[in-house]
Structures are given as structure tokens and as C-alpha cells.
N, CA, C and O of each residue as an XYZ file, in Angstrom:
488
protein
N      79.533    119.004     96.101
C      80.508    119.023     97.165
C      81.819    119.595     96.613
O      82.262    119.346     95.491
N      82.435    120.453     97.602
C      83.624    121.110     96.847
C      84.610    119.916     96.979
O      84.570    119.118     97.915
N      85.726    119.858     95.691
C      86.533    119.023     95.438
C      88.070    118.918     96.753
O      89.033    118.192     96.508
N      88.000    119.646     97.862
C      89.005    119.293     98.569
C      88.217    118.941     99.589
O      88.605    119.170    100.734
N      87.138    118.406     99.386
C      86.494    117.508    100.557
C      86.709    115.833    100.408
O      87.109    114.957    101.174
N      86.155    115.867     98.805
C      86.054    114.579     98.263
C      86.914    113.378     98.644
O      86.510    112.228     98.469
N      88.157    113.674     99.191
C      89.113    112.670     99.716
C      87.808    111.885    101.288
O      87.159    110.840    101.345
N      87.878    112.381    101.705
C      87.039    112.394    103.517
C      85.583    111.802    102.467
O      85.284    110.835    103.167
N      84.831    111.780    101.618
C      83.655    110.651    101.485
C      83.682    109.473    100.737
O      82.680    108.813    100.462
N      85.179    109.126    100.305
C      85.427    108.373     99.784
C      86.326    107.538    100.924
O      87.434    107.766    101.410
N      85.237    106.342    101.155
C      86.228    105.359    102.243
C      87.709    104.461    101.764
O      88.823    104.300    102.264
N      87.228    104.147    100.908
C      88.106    102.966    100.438
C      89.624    104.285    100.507
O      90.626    104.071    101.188
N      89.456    105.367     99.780
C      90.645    106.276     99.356
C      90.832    107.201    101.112
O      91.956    107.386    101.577
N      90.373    107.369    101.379
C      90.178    108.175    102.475
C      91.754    107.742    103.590
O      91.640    106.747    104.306
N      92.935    108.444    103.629
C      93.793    108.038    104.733
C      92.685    108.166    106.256
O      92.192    107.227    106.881
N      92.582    109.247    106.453
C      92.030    109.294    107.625
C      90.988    108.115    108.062
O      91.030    107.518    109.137
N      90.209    107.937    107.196
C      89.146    106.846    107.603
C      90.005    105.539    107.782
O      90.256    105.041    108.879
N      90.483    104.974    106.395
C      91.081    103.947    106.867
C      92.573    103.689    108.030
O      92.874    102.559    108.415
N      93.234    104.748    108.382
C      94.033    104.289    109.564
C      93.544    104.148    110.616
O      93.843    103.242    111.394
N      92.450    105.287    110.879
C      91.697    105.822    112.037
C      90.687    104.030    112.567
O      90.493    103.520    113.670
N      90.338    103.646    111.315
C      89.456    102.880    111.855
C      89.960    101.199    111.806
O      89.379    100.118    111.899
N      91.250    101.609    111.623
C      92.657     99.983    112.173
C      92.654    100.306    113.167
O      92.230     99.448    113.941
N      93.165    101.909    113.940
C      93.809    102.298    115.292
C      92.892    102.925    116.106
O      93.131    103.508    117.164
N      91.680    102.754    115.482
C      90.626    103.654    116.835
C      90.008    102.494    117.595
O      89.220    102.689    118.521
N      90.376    101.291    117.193
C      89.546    100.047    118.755
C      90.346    100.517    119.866
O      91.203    101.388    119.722
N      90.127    100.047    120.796
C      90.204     99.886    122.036
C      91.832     99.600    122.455
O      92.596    100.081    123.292
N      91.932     98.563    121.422
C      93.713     98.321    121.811
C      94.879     98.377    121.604
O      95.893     98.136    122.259
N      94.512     98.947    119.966
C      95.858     98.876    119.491
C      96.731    100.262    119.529
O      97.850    100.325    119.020
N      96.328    100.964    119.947
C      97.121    101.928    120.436
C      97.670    101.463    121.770
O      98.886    101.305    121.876
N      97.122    101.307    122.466
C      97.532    100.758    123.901
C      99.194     99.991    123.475
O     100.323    100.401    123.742
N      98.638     98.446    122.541
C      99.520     97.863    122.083
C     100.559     98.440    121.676
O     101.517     98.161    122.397
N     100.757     98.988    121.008
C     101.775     99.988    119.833
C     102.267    100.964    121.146
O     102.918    101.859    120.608
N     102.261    101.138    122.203
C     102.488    102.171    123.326
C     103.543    101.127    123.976
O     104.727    101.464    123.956
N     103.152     99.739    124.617
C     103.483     99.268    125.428
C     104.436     98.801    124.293
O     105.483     99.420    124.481
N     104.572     97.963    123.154
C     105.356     97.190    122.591
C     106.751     98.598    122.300
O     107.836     98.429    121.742
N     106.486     99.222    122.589
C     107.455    100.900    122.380
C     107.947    100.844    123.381
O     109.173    100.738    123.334
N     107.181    100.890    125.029
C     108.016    101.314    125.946
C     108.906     99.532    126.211
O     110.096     99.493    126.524
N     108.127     98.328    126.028
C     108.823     97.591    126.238
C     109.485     96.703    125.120
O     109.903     95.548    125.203
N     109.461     97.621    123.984
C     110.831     97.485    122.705
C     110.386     95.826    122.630
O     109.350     95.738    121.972
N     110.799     94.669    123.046
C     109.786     92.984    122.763
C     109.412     91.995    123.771
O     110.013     91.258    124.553
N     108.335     92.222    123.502
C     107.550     91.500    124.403
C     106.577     90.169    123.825
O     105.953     90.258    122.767
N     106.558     89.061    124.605
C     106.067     88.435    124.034
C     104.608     88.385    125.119
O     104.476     88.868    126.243
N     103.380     87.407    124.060
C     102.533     87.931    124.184
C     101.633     87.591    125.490
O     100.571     88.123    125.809
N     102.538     86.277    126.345
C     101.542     86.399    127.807
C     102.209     87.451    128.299
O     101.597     87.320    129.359
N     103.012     88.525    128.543
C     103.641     89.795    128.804
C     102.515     91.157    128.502
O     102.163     92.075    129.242
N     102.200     90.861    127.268
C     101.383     92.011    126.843
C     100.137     92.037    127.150
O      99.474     93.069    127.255
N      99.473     90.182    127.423
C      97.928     90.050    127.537
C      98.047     91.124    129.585
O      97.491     92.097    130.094
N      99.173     90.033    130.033
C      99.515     90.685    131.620
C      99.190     92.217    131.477
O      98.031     92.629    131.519
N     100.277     93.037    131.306
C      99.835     93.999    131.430
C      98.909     94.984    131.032
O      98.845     96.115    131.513
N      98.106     94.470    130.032
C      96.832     95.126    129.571
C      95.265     94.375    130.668
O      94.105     94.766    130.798
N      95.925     93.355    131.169
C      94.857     93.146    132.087
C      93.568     92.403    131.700
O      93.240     91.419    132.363
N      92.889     92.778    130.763
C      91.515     92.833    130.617
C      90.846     92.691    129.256
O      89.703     92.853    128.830
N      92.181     92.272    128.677
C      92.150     92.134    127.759
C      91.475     90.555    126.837
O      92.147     89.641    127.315
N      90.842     90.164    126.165
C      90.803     88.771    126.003
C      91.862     88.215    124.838
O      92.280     88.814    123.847
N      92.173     86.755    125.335
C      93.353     85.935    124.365
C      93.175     86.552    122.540
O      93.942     87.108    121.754
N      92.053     86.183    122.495
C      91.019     86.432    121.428
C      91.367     87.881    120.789
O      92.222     88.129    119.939
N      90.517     88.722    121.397
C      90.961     89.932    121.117
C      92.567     90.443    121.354
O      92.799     91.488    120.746
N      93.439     90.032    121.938
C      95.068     90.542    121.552
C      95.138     90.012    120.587
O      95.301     90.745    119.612
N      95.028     87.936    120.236
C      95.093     87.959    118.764
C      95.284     88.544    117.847
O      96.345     88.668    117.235
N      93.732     89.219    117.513
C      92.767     89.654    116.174
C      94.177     91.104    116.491
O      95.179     91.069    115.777
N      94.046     92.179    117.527
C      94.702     92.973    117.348
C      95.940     93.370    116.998
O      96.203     94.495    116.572
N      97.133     92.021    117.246
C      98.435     92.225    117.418
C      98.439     91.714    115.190
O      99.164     92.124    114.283
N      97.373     90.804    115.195
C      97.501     89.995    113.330
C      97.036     91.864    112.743
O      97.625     92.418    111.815
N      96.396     92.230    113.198
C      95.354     93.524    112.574
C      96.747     94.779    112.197
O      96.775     95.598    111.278
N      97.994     94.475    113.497
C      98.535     95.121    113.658
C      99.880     95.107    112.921
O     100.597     96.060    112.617
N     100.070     93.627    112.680
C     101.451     93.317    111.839
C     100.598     93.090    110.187
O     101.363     92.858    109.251
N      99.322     93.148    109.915
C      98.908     93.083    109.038
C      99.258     94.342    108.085
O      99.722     94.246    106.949
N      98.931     95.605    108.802
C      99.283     97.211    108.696
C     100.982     96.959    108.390
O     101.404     97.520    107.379
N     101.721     96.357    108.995
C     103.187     96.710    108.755
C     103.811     97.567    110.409
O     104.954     97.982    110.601
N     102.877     97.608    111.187
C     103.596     98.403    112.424
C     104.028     97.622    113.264
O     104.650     98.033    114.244
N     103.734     96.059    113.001
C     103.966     95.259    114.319
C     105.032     94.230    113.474
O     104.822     94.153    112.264
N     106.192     93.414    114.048
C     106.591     92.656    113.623
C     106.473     90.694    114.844
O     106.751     90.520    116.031
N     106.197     90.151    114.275
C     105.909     88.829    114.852
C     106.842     87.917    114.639
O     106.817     87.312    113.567
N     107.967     87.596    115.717
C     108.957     86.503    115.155
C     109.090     85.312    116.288
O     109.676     85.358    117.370
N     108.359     84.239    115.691
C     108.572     82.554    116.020
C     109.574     81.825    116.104
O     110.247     81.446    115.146
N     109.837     81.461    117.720
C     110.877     80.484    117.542
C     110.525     79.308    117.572
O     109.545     79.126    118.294
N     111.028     78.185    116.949
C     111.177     77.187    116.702
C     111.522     76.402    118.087
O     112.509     75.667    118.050
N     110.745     76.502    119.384
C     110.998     75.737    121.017
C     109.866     74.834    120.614
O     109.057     74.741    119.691
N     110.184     74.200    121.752
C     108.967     73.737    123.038
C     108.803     74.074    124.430
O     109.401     73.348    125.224
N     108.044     75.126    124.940
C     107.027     75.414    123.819
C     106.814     76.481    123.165
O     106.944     77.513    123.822
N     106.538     76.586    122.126
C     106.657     77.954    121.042
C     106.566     78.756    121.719
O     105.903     78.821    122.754
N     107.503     79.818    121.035
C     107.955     81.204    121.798
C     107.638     81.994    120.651
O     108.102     81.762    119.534
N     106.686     83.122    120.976
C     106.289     84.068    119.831
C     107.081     85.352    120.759
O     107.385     85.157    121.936
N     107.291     86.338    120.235
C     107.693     87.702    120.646
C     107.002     88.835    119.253
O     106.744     88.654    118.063
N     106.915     89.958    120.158
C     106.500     91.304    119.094
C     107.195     92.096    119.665
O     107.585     92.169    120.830
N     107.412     92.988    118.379
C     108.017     94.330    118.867
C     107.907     95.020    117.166
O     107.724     94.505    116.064
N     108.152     96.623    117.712
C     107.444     97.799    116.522
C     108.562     97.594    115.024
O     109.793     97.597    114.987
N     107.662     97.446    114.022
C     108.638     97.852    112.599
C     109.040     99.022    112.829
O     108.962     99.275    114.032
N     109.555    100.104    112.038
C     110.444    101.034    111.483
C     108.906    101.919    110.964
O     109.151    103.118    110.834
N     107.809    101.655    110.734
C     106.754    102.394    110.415
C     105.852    102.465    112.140
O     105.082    103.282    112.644
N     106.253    101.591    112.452
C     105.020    101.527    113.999
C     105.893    102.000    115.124
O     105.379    101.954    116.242
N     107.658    102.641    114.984
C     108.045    103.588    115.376
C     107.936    104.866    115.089
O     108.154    105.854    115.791
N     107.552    104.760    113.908
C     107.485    106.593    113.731
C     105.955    106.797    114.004
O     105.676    107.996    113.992
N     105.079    106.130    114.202
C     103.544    106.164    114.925
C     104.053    107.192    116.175
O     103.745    108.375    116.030
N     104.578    106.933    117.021
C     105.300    106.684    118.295
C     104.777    108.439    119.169
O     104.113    108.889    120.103
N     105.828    108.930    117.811
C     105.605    110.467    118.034
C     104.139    111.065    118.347
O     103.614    111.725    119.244
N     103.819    110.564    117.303
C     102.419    110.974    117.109
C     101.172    110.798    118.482
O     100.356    111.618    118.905
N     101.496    109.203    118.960
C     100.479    108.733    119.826
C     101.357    109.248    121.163
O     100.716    109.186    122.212
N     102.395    109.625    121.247
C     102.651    110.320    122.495
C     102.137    111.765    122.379
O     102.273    112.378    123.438
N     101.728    112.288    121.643
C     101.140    113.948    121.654
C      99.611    113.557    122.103
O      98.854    114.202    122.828
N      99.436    112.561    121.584
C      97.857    112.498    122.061
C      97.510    111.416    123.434
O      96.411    111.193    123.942
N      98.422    111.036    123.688
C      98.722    110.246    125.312
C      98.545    112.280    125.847
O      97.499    112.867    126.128
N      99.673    112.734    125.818
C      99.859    114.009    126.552
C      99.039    114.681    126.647
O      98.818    115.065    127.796
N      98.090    115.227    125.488
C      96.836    115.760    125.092
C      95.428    115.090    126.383
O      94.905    115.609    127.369
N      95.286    113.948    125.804
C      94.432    113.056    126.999
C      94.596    113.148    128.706
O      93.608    113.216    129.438
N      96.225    113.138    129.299
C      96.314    113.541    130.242
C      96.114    114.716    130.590
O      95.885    114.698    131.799
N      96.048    116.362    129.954
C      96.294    116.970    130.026
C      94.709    117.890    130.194
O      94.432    119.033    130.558
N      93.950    116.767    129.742
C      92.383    117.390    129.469
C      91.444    116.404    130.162
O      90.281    116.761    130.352
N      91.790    115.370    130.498
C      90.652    113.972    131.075
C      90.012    115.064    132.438
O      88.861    115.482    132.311
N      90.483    115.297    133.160
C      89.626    115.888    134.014
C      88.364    116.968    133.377
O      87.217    117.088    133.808
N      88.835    117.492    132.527
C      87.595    118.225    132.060
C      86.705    117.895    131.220
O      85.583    118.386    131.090
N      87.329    116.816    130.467
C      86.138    115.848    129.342
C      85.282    115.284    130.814
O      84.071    115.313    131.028
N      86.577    114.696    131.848
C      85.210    113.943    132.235
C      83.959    114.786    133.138
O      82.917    114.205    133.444
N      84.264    116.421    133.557
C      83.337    117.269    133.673
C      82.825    117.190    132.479
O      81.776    116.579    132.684
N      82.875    117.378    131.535
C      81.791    117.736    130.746
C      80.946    116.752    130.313
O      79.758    116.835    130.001
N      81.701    115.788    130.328
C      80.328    114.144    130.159
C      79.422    114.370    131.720
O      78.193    114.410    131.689
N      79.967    114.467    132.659
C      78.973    114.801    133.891
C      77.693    115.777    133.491
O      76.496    115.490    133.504
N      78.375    117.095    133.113
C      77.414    118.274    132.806
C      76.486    117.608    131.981
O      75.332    117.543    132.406
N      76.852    116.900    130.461
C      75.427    116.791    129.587
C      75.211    115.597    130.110
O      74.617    115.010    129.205
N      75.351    114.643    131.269
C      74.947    113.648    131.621
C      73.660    113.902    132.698
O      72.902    112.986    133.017
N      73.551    115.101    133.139
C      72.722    115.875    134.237
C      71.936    116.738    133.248
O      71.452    117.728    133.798
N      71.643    116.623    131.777
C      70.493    117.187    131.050
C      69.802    116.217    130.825
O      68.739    116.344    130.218
């Protein structure tokens, strides 16, 4: 294998593999979108507007997410506990990035979803 591949079959070293496969579920982009447009939110706010989401799964995603360093989690000391999130200084500069591919997605969904039709009719 030529040596400027070798990064991409090595997982553990691999950037692409390992960010891709923190931020390619289902939610945490979503998350990292909404905690942006709504700067802090706490988390019956975020389960609300994602809808469909389970308790469970925002959990695992929002810990998955301040685990990375993009999410920050700060506890107040009430009754009854008040958690809030909102983006570090690294899960803002994400920001840029996942708005080119928000834009990208709007900009093409009508024709992906022709073309899942087309090879869906072979």
C-alpha cells in the first residue's frame, strides 16, 4: 500500500475515522447545530426540540459530546437540578464546517432522494 494512504487503515491514528465516527450518529450534529443556534440550552429544551429523540440517547450523546471537548455541561446547585449546555471554543469552530454541509444537504436532498427512488426501482 502506498505510504500516503496508510493514515485512512490505521483506525486508532486515522483523524477521519475517529471524528467521523463520534459525529456520524444520528445526533450529534443535530446537537452541536441547535446548541449553536440556541448558544444554552438546557436539556428538556434540546430533548423538545429534537422530538424523537430518547432521554437515553441525548444522554449517551450530549456525555459523547463534552467527552470530545465540543460540548460544555454546567450544574447548578437548585432544587431541582438545573443542568444547561452550550458549545466550547472547539465545538464553535465545528460550526463552519457543519453549516457547509447543512447547505450542501439542502441544496441536493431532492436529487439524492431521486436517486434512492431510481436504484430502489432495480
Amino acid at each position: 500500500m502506498e505510504k500516503k494512504f496508510e493514515v485512512y487503515s490505521k483506525k486508532e491514528e486515522c483523524p477521519v475515522r475517529n471524528v467521523l465516527s463520534r459525529l456520524g450518529d444520528k445526533w450529534s450534529l443535530l446537537v452541536l447545530l441547535l446548541l449553536n443556534d440556541g448558544e444554552t440550552l438546557r436539556f428538556n429544551q434540546i430533548s423538545h426540540v429534537l422530538g424523537d429523540i430518547s432521554q437515553k440517547m441525548l444522554t449517551t450523546t450530549l456525555r459523547s459530546l463534552e467527552a470530545d471537548g465540543l460540548v460544555n455541561r454546567k450544574m447548578y446547585a437548585e432544587i431541582p437540578p438545573r443542568v444547561e449546555y452550550s458549545l466550547t471554543e472547539r465545538g464553535r469552530s465545528l460550526i463552519p464546517v457543519l453549516r457547509q454541509l447543512v447547505d450542501w444537504a439542502v441544496e441536493n436532498i431532492d436529487a439524492i432522494k431521486t436517486s434512492r427512488g431510481t436504484l430502489a426501482a432495480h
